[in-house]
KOLTISE-380025 format. One line per field, with one value per residue: residue number from 1; residue in one letter; x, z, y of N, C-alpha, C, O in turn. Coordinates in nm, 4 decimals. Example, Ala and Ser with C-alpha at 12.3 -4.5 7.8 and 13.67 -1.06 7.14 Angstrom:
2
resi <- [1  2]
resn <- [A  S]
n_xx <- [1.3190  1.2850]
n_zz <- [0.7800  0.7080]
n_yy <- [-0.5690  -0.2250]
ca_xx <- [1.2300  1.3670]
ca_zz <- [0.7800  0.7140]
ca_yy <- [-0.4500  -0.1060]
c_xx <- [1.3200  1.2900]
c_zz <- [0.7800  0.7870]
c_yy <- [-0.3300  0.0030]
o_xx <- [1.4236  1.3409]
o_zz <- [0.8465  0.8039]
o_yy <- [-0.3319  0.1138]
This chain:
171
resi <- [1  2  3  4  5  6  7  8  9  10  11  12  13  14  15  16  17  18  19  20  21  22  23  24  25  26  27  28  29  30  31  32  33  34  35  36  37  38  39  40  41  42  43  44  45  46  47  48  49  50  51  52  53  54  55  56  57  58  59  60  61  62  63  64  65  66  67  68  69  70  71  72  73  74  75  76  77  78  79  80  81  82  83  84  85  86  87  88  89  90  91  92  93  94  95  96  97  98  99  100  101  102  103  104  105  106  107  108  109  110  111  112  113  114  115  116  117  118  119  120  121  122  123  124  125  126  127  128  129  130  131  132  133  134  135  136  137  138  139  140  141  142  143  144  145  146  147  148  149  150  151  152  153  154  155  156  157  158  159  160  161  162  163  164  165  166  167  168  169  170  171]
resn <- [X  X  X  X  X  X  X  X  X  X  X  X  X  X  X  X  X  X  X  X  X  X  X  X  X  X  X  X  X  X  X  X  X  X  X  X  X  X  X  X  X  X  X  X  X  X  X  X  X  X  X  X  X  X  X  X  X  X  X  X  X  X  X  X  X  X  X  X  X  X  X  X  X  X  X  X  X  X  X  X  X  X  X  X  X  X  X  X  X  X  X  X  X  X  X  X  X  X  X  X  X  X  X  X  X  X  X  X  X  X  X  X  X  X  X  X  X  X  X  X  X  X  X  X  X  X  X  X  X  X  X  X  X  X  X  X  X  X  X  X  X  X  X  X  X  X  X  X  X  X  X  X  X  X  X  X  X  X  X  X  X  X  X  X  X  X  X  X  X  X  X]
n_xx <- [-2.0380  -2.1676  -2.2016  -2.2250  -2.4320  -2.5777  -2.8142  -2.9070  -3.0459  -3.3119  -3.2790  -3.3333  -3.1343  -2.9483  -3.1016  -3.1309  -3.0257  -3.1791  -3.4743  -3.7333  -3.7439  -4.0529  -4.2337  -4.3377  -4.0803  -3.9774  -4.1195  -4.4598  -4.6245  -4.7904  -5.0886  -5.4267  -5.7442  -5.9185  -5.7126  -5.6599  -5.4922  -5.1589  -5.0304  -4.7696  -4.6378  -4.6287  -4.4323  -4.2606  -4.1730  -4.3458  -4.2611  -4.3523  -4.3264  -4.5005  -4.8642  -5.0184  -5.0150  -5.1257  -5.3185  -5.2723  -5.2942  -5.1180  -5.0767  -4.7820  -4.5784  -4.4693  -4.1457  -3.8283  -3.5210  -3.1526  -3.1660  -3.1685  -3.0673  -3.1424  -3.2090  -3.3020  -3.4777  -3.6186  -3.8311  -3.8756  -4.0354  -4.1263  -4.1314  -4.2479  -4.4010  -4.4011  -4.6266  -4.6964  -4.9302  -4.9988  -4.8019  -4.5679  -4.2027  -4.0254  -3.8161  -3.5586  -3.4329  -3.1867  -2.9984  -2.6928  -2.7808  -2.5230  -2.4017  -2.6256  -2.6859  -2.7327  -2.5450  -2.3435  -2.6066  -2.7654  -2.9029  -3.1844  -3.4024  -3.7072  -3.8164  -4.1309  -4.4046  -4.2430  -4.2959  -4.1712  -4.0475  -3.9883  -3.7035  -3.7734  -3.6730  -3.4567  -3.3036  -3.4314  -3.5113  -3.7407  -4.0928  -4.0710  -4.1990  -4.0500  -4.2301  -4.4672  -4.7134  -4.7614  -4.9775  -4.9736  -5.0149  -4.9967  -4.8531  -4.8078  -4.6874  -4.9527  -5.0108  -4.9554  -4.7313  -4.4255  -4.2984  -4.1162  -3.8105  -3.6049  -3.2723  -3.1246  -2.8787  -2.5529  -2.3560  -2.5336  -2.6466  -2.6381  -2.8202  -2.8525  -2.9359  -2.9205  -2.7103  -2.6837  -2.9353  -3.3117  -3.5510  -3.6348  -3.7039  -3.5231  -3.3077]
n_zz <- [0.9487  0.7537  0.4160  0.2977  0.1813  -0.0077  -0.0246  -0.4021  -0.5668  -0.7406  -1.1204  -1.4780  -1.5975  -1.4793  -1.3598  -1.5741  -1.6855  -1.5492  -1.5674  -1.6541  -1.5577  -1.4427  -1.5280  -1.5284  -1.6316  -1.9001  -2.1558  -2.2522  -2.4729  -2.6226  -2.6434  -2.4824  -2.4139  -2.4837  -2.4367  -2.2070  -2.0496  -2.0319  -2.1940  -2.1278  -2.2947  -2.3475  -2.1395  -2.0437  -2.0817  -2.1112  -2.1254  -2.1645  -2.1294  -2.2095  -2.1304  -1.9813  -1.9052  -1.6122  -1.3379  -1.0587  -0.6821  -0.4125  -0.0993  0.0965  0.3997  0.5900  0.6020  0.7796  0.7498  0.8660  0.6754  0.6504  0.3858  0.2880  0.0621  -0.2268  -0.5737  -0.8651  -1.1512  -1.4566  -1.6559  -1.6667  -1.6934  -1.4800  -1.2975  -1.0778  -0.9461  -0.6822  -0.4999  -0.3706  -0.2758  -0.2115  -0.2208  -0.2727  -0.1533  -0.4139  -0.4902  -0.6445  -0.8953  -1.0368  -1.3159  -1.2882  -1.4325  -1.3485  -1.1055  -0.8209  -0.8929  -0.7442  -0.5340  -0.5486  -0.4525  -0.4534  -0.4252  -0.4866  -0.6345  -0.5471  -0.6944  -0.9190  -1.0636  -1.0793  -1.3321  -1.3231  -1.5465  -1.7325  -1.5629  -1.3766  -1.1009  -0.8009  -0.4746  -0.2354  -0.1872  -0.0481  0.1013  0.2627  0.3656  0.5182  0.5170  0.2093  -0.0518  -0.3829  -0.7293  -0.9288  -1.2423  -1.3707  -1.5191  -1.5667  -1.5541  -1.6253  -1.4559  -1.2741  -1.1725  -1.0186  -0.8529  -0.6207  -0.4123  -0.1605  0.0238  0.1390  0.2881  0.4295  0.3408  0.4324  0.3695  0.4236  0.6107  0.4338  0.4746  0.4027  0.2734  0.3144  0.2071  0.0911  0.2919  0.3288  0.5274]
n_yy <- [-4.6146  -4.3733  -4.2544  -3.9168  -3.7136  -3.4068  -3.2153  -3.0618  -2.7639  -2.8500  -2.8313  -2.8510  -2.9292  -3.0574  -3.2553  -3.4031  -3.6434  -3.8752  -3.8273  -3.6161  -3.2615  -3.0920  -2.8229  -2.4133  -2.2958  -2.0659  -1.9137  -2.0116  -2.2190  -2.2199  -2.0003  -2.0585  -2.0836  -1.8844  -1.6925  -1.6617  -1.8471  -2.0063  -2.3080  -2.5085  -2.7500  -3.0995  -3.1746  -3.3920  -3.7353  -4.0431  -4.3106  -4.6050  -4.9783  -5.2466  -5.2856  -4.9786  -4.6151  -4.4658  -4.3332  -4.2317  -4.1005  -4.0514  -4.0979  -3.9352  -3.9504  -3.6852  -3.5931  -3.5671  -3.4168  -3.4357  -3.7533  -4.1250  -4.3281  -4.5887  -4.7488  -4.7881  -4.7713  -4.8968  -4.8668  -5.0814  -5.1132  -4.8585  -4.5021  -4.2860  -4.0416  -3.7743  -3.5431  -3.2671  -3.1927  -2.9318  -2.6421  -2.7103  -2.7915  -3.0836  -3.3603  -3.5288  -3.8518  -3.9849  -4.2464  -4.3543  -4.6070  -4.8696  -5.1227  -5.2723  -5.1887  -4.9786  -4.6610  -4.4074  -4.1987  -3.9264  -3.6044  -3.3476  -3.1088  -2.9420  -2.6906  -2.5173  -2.5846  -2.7740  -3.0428  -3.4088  -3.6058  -3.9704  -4.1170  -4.4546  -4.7180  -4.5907  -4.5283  -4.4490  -4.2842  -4.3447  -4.1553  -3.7998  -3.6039  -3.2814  -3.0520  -3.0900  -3.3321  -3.5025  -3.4990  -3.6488  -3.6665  -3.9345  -4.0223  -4.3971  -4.6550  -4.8979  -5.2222  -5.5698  -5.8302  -5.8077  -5.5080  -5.3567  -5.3184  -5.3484  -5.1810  -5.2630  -5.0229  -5.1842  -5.0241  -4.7557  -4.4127  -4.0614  -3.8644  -3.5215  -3.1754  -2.8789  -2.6216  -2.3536  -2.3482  -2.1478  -2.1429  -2.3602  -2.5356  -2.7290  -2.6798]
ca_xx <- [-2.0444  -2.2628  -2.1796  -2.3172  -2.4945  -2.6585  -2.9535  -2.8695  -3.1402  -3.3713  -3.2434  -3.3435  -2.9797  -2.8350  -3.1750  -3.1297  -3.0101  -3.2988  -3.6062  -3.7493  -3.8400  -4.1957  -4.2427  -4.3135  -3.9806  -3.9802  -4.2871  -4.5703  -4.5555  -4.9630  -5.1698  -5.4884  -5.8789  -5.9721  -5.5729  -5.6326  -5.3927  -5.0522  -4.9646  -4.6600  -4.6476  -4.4931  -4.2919  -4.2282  -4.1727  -4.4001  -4.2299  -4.3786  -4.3402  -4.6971  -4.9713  -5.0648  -4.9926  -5.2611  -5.3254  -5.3389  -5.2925  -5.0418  -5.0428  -4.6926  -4.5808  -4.3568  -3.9756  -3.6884  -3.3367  -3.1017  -3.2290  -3.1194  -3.0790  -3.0556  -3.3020  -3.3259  -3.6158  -3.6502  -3.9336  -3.7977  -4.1189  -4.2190  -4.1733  -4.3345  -4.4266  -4.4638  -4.7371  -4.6915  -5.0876  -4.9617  -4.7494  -4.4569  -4.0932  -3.9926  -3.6976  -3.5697  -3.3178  -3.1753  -2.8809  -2.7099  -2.7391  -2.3718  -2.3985  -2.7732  -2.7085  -2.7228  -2.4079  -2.3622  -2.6638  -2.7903  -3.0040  -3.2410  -3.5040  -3.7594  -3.8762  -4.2908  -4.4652  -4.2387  -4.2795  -4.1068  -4.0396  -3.8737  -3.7448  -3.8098  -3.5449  -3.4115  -3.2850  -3.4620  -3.5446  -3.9014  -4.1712  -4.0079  -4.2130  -4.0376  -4.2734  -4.5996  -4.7689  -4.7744  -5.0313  -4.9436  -5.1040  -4.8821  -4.8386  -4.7055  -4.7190  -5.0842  -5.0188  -4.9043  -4.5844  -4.3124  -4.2438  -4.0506  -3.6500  -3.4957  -3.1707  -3.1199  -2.7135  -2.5016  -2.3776  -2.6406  -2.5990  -2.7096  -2.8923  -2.7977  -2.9885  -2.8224  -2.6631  -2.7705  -3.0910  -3.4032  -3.6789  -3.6474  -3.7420  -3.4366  -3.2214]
ca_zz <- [0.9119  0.6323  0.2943  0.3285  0.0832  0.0558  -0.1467  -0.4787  -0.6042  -0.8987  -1.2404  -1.5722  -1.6649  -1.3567  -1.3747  -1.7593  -1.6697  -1.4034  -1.6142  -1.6518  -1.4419  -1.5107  -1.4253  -1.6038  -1.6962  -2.0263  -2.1812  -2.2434  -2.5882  -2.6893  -2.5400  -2.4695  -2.3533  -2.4663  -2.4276  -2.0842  -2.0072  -2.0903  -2.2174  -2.1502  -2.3896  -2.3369  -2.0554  -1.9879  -2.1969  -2.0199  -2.1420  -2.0666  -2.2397  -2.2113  -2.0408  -2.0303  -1.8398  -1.5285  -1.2964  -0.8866  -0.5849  -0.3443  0.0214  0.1937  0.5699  0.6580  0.6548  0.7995  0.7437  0.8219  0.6415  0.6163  0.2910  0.2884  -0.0269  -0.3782  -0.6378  -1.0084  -1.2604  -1.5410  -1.7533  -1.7017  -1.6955  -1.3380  -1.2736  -0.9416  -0.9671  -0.6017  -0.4872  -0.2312  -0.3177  -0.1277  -0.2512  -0.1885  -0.2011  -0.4978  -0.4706  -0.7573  -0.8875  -1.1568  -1.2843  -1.2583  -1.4027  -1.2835  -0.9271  -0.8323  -0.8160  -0.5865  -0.5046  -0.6104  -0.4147  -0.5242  -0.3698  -0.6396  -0.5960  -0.5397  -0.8619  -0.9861  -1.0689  -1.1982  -1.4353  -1.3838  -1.6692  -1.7100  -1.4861  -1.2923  -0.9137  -0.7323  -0.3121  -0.1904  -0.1859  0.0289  0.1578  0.3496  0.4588  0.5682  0.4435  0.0546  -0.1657  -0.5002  -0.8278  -0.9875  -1.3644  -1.4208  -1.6033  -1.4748  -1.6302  -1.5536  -1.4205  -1.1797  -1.2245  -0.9108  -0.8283  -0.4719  -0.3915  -0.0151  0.0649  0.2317  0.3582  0.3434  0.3291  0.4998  0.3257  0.5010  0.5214  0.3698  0.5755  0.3503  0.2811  0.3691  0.1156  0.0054  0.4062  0.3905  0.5705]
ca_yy <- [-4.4731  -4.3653  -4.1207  -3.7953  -3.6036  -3.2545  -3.1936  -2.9641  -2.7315  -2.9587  -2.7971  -2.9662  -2.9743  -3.1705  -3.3964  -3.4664  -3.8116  -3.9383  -3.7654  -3.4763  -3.1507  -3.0525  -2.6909  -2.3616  -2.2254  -2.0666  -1.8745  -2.0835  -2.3143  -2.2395  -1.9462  -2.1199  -2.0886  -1.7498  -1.6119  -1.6642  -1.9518  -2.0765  -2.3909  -2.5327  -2.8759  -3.2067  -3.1388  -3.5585  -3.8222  -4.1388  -4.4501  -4.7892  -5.1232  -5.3204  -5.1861  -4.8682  -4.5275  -4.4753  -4.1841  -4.2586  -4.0599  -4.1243  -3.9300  -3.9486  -3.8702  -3.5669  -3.6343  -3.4638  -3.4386  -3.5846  -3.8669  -4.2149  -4.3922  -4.7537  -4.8848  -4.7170  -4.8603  -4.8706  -4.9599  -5.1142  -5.1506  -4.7743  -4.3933  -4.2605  -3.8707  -3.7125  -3.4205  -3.2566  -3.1448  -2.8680  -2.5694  -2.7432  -2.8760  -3.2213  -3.3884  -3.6250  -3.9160  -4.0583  -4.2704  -4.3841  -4.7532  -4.8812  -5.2518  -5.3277  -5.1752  -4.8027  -4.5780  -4.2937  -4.1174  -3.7784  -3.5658  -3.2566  -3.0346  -2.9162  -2.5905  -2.4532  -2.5631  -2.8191  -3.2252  -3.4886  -3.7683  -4.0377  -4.1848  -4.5593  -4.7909  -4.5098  -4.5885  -4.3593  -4.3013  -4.3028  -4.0194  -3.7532  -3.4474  -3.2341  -2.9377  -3.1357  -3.4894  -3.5009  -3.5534  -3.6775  -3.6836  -4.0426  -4.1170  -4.4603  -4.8010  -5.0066  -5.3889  -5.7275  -5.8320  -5.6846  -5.3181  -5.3007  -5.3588  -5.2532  -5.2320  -5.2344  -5.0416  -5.2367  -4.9077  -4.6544  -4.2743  -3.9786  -3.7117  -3.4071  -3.0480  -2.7622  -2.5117  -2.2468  -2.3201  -2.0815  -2.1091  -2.4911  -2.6598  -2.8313  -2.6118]
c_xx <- [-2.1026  -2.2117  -2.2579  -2.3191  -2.6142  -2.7161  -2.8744  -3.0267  -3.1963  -3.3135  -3.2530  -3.2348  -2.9152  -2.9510  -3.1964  -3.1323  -3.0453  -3.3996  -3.5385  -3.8183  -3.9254  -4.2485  -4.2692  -4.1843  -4.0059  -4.0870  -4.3438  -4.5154  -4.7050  -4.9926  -5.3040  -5.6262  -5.8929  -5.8426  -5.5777  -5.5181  -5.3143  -5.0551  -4.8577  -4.6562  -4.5688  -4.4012  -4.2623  -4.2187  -4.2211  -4.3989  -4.2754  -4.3834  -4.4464  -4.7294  -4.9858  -5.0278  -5.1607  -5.1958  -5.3969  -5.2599  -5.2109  -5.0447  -4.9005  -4.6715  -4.4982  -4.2096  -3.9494  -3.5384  -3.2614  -3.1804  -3.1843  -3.1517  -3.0352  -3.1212  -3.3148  -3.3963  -3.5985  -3.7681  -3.8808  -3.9204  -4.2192  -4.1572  -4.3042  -4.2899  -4.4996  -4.5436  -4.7269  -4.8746  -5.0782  -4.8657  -4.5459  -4.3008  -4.0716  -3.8627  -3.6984  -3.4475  -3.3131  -3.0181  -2.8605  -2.6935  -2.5782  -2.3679  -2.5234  -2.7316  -2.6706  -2.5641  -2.4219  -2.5010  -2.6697  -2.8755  -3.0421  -3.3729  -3.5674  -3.8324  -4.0455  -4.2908  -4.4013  -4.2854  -4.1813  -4.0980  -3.9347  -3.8242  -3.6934  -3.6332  -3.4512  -3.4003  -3.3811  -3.5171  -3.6878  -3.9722  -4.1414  -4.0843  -4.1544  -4.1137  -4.3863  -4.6694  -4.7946  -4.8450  -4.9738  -4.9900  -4.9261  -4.9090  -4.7756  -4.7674  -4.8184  -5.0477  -4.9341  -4.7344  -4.5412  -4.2848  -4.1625  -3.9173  -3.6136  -3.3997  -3.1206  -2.9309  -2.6629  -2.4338  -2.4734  -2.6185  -2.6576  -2.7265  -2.8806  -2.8743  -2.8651  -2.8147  -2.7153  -2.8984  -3.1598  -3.4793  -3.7321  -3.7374  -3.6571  -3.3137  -3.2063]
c_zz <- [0.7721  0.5625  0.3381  0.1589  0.1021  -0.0697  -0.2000  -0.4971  -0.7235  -1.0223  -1.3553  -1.6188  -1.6016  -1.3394  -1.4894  -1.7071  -1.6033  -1.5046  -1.6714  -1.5665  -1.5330  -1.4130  -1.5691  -1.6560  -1.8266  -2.0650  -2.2589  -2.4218  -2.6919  -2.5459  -2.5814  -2.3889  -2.3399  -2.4756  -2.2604  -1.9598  -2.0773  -2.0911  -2.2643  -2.1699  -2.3637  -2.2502  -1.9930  -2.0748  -2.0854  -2.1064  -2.1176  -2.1601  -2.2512  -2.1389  -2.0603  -1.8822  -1.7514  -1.4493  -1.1105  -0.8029  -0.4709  -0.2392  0.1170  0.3192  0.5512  0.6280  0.6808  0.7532  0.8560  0.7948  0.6237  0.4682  0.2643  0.2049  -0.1004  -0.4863  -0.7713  -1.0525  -1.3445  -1.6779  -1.7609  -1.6416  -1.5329  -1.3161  -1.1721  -0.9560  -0.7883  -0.6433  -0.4350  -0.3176  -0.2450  -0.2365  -0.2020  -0.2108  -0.2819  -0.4674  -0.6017  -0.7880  -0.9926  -1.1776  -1.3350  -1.2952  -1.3844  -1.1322  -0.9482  -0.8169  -0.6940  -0.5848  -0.5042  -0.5225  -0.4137  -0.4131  -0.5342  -0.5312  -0.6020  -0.6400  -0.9439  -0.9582  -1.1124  -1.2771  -1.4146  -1.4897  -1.6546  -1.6739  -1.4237  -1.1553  -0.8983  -0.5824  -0.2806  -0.2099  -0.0468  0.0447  0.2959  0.4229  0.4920  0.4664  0.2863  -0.0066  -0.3075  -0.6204  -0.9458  -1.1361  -1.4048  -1.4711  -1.4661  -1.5816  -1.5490  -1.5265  -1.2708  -1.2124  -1.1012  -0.8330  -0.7033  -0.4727  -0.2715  -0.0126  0.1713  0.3525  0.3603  0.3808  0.3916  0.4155  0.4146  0.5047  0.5344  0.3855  0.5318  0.3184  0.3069  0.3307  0.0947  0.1322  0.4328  0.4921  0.7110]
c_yy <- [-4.4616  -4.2217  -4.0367  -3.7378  -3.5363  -3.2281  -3.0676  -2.9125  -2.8277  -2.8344  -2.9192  -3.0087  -3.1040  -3.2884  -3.5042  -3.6027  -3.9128  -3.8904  -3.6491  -3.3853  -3.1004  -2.9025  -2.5906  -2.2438  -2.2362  -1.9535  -1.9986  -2.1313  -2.2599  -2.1323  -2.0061  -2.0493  -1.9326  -1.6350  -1.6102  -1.8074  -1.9598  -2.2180  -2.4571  -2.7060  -2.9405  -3.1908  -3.2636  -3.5993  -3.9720  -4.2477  -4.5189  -4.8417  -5.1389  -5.2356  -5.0349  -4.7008  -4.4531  -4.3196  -4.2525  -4.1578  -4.1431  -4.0350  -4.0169  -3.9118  -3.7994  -3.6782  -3.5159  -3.4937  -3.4307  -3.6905  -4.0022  -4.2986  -4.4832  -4.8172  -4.7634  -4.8729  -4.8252  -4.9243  -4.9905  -5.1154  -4.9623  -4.6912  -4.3697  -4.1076  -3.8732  -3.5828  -3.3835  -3.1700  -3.0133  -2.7684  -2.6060  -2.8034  -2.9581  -3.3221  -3.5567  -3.6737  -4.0015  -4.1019  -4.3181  -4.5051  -4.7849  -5.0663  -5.3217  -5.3111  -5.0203  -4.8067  -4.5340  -4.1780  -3.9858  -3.7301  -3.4183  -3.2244  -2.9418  -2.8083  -2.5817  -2.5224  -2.7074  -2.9860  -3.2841  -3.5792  -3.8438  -4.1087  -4.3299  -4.6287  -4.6861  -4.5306  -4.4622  -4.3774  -4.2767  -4.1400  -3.9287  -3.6026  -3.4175  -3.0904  -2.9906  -3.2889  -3.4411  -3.5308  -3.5122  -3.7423  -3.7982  -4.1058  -4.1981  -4.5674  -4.8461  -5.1255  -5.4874  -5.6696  -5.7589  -5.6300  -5.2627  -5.4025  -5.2722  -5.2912  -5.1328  -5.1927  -5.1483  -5.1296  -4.7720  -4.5187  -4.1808  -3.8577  -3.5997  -3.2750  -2.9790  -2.6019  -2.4083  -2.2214  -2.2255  -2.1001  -2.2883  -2.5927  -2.7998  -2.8002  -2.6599]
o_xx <- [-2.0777  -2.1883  -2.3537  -2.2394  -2.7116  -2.6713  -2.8074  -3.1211  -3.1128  -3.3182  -3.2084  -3.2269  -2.8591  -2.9147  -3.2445  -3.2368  -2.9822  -3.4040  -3.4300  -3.9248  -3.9067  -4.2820  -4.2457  -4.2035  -4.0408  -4.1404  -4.2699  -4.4123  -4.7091  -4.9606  -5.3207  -5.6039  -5.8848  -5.8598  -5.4888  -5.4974  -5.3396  -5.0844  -4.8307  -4.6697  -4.4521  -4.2832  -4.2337  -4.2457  -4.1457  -4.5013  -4.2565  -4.4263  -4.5133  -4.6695  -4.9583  -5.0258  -5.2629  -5.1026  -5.5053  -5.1518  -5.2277  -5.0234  -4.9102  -4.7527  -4.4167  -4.1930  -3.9959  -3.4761  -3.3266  -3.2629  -3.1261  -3.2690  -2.9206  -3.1257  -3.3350  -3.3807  -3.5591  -3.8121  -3.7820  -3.8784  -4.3231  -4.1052  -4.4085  -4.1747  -4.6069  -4.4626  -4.7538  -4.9208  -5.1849  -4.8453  -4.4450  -4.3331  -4.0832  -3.8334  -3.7680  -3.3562  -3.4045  -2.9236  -2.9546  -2.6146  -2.5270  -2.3366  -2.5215  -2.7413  -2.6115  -2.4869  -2.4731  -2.4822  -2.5743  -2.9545  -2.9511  -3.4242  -3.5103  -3.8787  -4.0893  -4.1821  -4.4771  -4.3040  -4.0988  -4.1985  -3.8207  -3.9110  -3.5938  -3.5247  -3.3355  -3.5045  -3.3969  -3.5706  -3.7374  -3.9121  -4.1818  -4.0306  -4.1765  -4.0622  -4.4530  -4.6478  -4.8521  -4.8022  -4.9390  -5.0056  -4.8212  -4.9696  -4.6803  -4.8900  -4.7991  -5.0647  -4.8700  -4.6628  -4.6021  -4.2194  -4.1447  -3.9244  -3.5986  -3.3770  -3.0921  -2.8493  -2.7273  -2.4508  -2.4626  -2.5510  -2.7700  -2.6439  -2.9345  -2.8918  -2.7612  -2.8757  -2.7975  -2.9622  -3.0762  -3.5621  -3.8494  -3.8106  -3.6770  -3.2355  -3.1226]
o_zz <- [0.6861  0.6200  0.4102  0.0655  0.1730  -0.1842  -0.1319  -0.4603  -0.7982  -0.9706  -1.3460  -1.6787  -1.6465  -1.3100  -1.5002  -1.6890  -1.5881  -1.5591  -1.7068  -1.5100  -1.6510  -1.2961  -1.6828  -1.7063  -1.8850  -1.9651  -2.3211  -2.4789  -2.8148  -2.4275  -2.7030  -2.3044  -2.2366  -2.5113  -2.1991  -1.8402  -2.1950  -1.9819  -2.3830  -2.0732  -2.3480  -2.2853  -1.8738  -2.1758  -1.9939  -2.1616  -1.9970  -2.2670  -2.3054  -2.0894  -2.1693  -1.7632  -1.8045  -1.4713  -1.0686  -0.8521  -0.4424  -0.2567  0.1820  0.3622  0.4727  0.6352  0.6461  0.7316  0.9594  0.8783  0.5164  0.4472  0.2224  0.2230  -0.0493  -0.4830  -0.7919  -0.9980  -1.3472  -1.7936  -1.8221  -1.5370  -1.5054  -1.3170  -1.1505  -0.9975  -0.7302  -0.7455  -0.4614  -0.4330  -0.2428  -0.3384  -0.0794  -0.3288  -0.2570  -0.4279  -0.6517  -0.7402  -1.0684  -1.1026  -1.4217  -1.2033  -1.4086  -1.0500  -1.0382  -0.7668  -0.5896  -0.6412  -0.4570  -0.4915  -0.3775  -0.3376  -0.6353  -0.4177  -0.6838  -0.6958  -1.0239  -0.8468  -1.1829  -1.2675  -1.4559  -1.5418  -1.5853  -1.7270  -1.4319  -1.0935  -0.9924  -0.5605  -0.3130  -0.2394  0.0598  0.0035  0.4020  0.5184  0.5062  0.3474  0.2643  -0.0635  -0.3460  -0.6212  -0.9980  -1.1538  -1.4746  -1.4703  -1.3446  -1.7007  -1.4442  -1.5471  -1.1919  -1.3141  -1.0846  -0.7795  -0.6986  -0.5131  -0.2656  -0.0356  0.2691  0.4737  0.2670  0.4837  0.4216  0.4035  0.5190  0.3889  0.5986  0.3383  0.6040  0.3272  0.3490  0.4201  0.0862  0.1038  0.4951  0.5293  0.7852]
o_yy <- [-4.5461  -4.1153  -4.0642  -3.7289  -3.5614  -3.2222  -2.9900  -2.9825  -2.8785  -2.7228  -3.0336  -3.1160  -3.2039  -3.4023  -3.6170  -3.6652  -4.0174  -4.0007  -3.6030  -3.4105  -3.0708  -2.8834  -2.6316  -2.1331  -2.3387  -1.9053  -2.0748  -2.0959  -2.2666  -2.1432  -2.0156  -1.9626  -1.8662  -1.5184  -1.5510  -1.8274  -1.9341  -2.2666  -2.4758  -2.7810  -2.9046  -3.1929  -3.2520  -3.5343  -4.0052  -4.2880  -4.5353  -4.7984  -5.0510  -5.1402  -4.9847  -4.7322  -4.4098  -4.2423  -4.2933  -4.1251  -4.2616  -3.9151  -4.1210  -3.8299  -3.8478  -3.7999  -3.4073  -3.5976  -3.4160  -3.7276  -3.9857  -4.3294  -4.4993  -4.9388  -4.6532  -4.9950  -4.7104  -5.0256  -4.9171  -5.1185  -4.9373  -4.7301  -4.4291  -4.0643  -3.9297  -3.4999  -3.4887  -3.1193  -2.9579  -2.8060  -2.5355  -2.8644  -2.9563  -3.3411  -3.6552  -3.6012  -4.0672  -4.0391  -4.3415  -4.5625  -4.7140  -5.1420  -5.4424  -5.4022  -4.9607  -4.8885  -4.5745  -4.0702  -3.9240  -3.8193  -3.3437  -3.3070  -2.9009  -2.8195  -2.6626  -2.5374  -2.7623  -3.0350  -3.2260  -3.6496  -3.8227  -4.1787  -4.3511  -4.6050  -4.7276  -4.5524  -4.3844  -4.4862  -4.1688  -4.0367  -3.9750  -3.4998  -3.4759  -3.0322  -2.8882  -3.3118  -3.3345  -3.6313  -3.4006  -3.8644  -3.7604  -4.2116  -4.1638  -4.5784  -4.8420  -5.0994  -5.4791  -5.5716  -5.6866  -5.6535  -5.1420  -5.5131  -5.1501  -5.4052  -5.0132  -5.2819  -5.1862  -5.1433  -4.6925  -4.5152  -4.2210  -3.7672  -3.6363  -3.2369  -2.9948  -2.5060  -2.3519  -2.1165  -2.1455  -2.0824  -2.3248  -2.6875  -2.9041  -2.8877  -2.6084]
């Protein structure tokens, strides 16, 4: 039998301790190009040891919920930002390290518009679109070495959708 958990809305408060949400809440930081744009500044902080911070494209498949969760991943040498391509929300899994092994699992739906950051050595669950295949614009550490830690549950958990739902596509 597997834990259950039910995606929360993304909020920068409740993600403080995984990253950061990259979105425009707020008014703008710099009006820009004529007064015709906002710029909203620095909204990540992109950690990496060596090497250097790169820019690739990632396209995911569809999920649904119920979801199974049996393997959470960290980088340890880098800071990694999801840029969604698509006007879609997608769901984030994240956990806390406990020792050098995840805790209990967190899970988040990020509204229209937003991204995120993870911040460097963070458990976190694969690339998860739930309203149609995902393209994803990916900022993370390019250099030598291993930049990648799994840790397969021995029991693994079920992500759940959320009864109330309507707007998010996890419902």
């Amino acid at each position: 039998m597997s834990a259950r958990i039910r995606p929360e809305p993304m909020t920068c408060a409740d993600f403080a301790p995984y990253g950061d949400v990259i979105d425009t809440t707020g008014a703008p930081d710099k009006i820009i190009n004529q007064g015709l744009c906002g710029r909203y500044h620095d909204r990540a902080q992109m950690d990496v040891s060596d090497g250097r911070a790169g820019v690739s494209l990632f396209q995911a498949e569809l999920r649904q919920l119920p979801l199974t969760l049996d393997m959470v991943e960290r980088h340890p040498d880098g800071a990694q930002t999801f840029i969604p391509m698509s006007e879609h929300g997608f769901l984030v899994i994240v956990a806390p390290d406990e020792g050098g092994v995840p805790g209990t699992p967190r899970a988040f739906v990020t509204a229209p518009g937003q991204a995120i950051n993870y911040h460097r050595g963070t458990w976190h669950g694969v690339l998860t679109p739930l309203a149609g295949p995902g393209l994803f614009a990916v900022v993370d550490r390019i250099g030598p070495g291993a930049n990648l830690q799994e840790h397969w549950f021995e029991t693994p958990f079920t992500i759940e959708p959320d009864q109330n739902a309507t707007e998010t596509g996890v419902g």
